[in-house]
N, C-alpha and C positions, 0 to 999 in steps of 0.2 A: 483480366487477372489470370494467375495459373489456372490449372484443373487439377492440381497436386499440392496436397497441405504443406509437404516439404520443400518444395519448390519456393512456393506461397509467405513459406516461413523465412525460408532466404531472403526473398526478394525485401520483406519488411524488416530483417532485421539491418540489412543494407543500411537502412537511411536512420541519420543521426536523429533522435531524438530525446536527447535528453531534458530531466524536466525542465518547463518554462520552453523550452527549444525545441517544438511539436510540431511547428507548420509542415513542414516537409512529407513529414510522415501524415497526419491530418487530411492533407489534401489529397494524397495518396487514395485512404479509406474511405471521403467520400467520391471519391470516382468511383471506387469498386462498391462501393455500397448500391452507388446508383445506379452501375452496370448490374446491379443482380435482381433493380428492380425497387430499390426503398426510394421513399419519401425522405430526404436529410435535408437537418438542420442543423447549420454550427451557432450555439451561441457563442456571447462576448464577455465568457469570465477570467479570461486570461489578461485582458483591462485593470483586473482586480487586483494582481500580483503579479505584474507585469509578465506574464507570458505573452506570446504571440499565436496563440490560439485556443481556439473555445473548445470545450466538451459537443460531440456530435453524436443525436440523437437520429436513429432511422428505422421506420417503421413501412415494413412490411405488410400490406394489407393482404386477408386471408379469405378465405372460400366458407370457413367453417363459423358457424356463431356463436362466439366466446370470446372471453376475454384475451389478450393476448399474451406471449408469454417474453420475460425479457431474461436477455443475453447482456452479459457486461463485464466489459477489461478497460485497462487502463493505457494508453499509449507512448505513456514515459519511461524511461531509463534511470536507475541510476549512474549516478559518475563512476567509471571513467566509461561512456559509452558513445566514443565518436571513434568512425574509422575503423568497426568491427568487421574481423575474417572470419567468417565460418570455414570450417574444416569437416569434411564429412568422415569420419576413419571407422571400420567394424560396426556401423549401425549408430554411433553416436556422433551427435553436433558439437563440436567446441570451437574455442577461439583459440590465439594463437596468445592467450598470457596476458596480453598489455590491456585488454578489457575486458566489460562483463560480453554476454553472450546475446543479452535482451530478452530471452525465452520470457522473462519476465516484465512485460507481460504480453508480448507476444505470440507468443507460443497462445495465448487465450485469444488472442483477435483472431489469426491464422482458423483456429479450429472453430469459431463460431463463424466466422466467413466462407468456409469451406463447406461446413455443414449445411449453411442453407443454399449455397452453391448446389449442392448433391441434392437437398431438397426438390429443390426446382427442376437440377436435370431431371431429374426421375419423374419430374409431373406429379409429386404428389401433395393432394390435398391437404391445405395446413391453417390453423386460425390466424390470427394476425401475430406477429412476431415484434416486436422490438429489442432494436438494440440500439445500445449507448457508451461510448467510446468514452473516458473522459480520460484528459489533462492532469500534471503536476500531480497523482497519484502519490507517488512517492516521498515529496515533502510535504505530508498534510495531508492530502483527501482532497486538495485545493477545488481540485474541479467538482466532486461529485458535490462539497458546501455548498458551491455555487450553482448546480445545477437544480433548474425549474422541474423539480418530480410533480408538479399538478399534470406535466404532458404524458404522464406514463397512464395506461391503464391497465395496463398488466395484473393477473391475479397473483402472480410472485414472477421470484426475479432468481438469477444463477450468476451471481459473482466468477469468473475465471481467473481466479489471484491464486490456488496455493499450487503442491508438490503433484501426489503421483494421480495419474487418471484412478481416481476411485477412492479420494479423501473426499469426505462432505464435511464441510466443518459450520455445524448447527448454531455457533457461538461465539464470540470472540468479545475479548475485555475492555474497558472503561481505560481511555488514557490521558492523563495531565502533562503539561509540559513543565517545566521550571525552568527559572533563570534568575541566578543570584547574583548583583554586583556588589562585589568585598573593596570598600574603599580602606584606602591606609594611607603614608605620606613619602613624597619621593625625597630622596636624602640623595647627598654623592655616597657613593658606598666605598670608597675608600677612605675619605677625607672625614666625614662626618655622618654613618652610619645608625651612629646611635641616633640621631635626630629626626630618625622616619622611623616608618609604620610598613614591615614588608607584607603588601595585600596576598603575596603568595604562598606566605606563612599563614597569613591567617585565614586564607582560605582551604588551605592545606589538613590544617587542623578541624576545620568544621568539615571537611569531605570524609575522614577519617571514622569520625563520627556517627555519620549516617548511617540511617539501613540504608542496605547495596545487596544488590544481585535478587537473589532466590529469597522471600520474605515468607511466603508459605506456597501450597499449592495451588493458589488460585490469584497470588500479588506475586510483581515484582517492581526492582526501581534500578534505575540506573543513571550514572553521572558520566554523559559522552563526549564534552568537549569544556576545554579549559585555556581562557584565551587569558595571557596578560603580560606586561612585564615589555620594557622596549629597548634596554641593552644592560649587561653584565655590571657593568659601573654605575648604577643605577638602582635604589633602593626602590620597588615596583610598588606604584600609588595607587593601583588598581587591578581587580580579577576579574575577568567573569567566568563565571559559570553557569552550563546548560546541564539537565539531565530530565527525565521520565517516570511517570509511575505509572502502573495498569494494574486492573484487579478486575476482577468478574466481579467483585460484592465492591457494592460505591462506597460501605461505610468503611472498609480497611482502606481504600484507595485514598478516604480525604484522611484517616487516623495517620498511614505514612507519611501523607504530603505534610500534615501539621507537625510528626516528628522531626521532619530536615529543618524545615521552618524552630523551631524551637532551638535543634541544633544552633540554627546558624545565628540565632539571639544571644544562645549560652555562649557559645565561642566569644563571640563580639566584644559582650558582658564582662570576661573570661581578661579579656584583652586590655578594656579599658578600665578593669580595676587597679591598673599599676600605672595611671594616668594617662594613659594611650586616648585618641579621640578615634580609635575605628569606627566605621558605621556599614551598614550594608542596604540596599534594595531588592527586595524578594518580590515573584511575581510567577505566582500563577493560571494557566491558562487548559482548562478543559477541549482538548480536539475532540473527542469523542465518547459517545455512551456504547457500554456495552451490549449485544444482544443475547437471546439465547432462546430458540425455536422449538418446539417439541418435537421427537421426532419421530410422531406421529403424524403429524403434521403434512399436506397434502405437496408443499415444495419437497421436503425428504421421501415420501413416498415414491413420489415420480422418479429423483435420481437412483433411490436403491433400487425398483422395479428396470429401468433402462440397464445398470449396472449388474442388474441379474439375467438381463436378456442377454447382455456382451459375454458372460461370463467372466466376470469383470470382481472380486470383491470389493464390497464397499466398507471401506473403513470409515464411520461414524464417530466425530468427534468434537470437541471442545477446542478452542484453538487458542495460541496467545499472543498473534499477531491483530491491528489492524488493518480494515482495508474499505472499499467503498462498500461495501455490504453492512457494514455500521452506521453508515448516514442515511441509506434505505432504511433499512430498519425502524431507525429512532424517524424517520419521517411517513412512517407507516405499511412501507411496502416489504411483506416477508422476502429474506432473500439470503439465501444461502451462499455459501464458498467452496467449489468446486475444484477438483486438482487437473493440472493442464500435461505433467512431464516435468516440469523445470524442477532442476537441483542444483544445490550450490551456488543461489540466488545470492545477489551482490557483493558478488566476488569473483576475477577473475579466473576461476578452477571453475564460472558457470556451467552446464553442460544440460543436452536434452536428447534422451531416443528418439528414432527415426520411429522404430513404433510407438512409443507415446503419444506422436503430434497425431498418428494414424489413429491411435485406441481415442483420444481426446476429443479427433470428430466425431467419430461412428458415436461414442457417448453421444455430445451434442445432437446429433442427426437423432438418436432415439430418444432422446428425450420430446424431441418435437414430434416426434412421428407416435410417442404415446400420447403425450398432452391434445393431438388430436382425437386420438381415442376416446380416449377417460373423457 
């Protein structure tokens, strides 16, 4: 592998990997894992959800006697990320428009592979280390659900999922999925109009409805995709609809979720009082619990202590994203969310400093080289 985090960062964001579509890259990490000396293993939860590879686990065995400490990103892309250019211009990484850039999550494999790279040139003494690469990241958590945490024994853990080197994000929210099917009836729409039921009308009106967007400071909800309807002359017999709720407090989370829900009975109700047979299928699904760390706590300790060795501010905060640091968590392993560089995540205006990916190691490197201290 390079001996340069930017280099490093090129050569991974090279190869296609978007989610479900990992091997490539996959196989990539564990050669370099095991070039730097781990123990890997790929499991087989991409079987699950039809990916074509597993989350990979690699552990470091250490000099020092303690538990070990874990590193972890994710390997997936969002769409559109096949056939990415990077561009090096004034100190920063872009692409050229037509995709994302991958820094995310990238840019967090890079500088934890880098890190222990520098570890090891340098000969220095370290406890055991773990890291865990996982899968489909980006729709779901896919991989870290599936992954076997009995093999960790890490005393916490450092997510590399969010923005600048020196966000710690102690916390992040509770999130439900939704998906509503609005049935109605198909009519010709020129000939005999009145005789249907337009599912796009009446799901039109129950989205209208809803709470949406900003619900207070610590919920929100949103409705992101609206599939229906199969040509113009055609009265649409069918909707569906997807959308989301989070909140840091579980009880406003299921109060919102039971609001749309209600919505979308009254609408129906609304509908079929004028003798209409609308009906709907509602269905919710919990991806994830929220956590929230103190942060005094010995995982924050350590990042703001490395972050004040760098001279580095650490910005300490609450976050309103998920990510695999939530399935840790809820399965008992402290583990915080760490910033790698990346901006303008899932969208092609991606971009990342050349010093970031730099500041992002030297982080990573000090955090190992206190945790063998302390």
């Amino acid at each position: 592998m390079q001996n340069d985090v930017v280099s490093y960062f090129l050569d991974l964001v090279a190869i296609d990997s978007e989610s479900r579509k990992e091997r490539d890259l996959v196989d990539k990490l564990k050669k370099d894992l095991e070039e730097l000396g781990a123990i890997v293993e790929e499991d087989d939860c991409g079987l699950k959800f039809d990916g074509n590879a597993g989350n990979l686990y690699a552990y470091f065995p250490g000099v020092i006697n303690k538990k070990p400490i874990l590193l972890c990103a994710h390997s997936d892309t969002v769409v559109p990320g096949k056939g990415i250019k990077p561009t090096i211009e004034n100190g920063r990484i872009f692409t050229d428009g037509t995709t994302v850039l991958g820094g995310d999550d990238k840019s967090g494999i890079a500088e934890i592979l880098m890190a222990i790279k520098q570890i090891k040139d340098k000969g220095i003494a370290h406890p055991p280390i773990e890291v865990v690469i996982t899968v489909s990241e980006e729709i779901g958590l896919l991989g870290a659900k599936n992954f076997d945490i009995s093999k960790l024994q890490a005393a916490f853990g450092y997510a590399l999922d969010t923005h600048q080197v020196g966000e710690v994000v102690i916390g992040a929210p509770s999130q439900n999925s939704l998906q509503i099917n609005f049935y109605g009836k198909e009519a010709h729409a020129g000939v005999e109009p009145e005789k249907g039921l337009n599912a796009i009308c009446l799901a039109a009106e129950a989205i209208t409805a809803m709470p949406n967007g900003r619900i207070d400071f610590e919920t929100t909800c949103n409705i992101g995709i609206i599939q229906g309807g199969s040509a113009t002359n055609i009265v649409p017999k069918e909707v569906l609809v997807k959308g989301e709720a989070r909140s840091h407090n579980k009880g406003k989370l299921q109060k919102v979720c039971e609001e749309i829900e209600q919505v979308v009975i009254s609408t129906v109700k609304k509908f079929n009082a004028n003798g209409a047979k609308a009906s709907f299928h509602f269905e919710l699904k919990e991806e994830y619990e929220a956590f929230l760390i103190s942060r005094n706590a010995p995982v924050v300790a350590l990042a703001e202590k490395a972050l004040q060795n760098l001279h580095l501010p650490a910005d300490i905060k609450v976050g309103g994203g998920g990510s695999d640091a939530n399935i840790f968590n809820a399965k008992g392993l402290p583990t915080i969310i760490v910033g790698t560089g990346m901006n303008n995540v899932h969208t092609t205006d991606e971009d990342i400093l050349v010093d970031e990916l730099y500041r992002g190691t030297a982080f990573v490197e000090e955090l190992i080289r206190l945790y063998t201290e302390e």
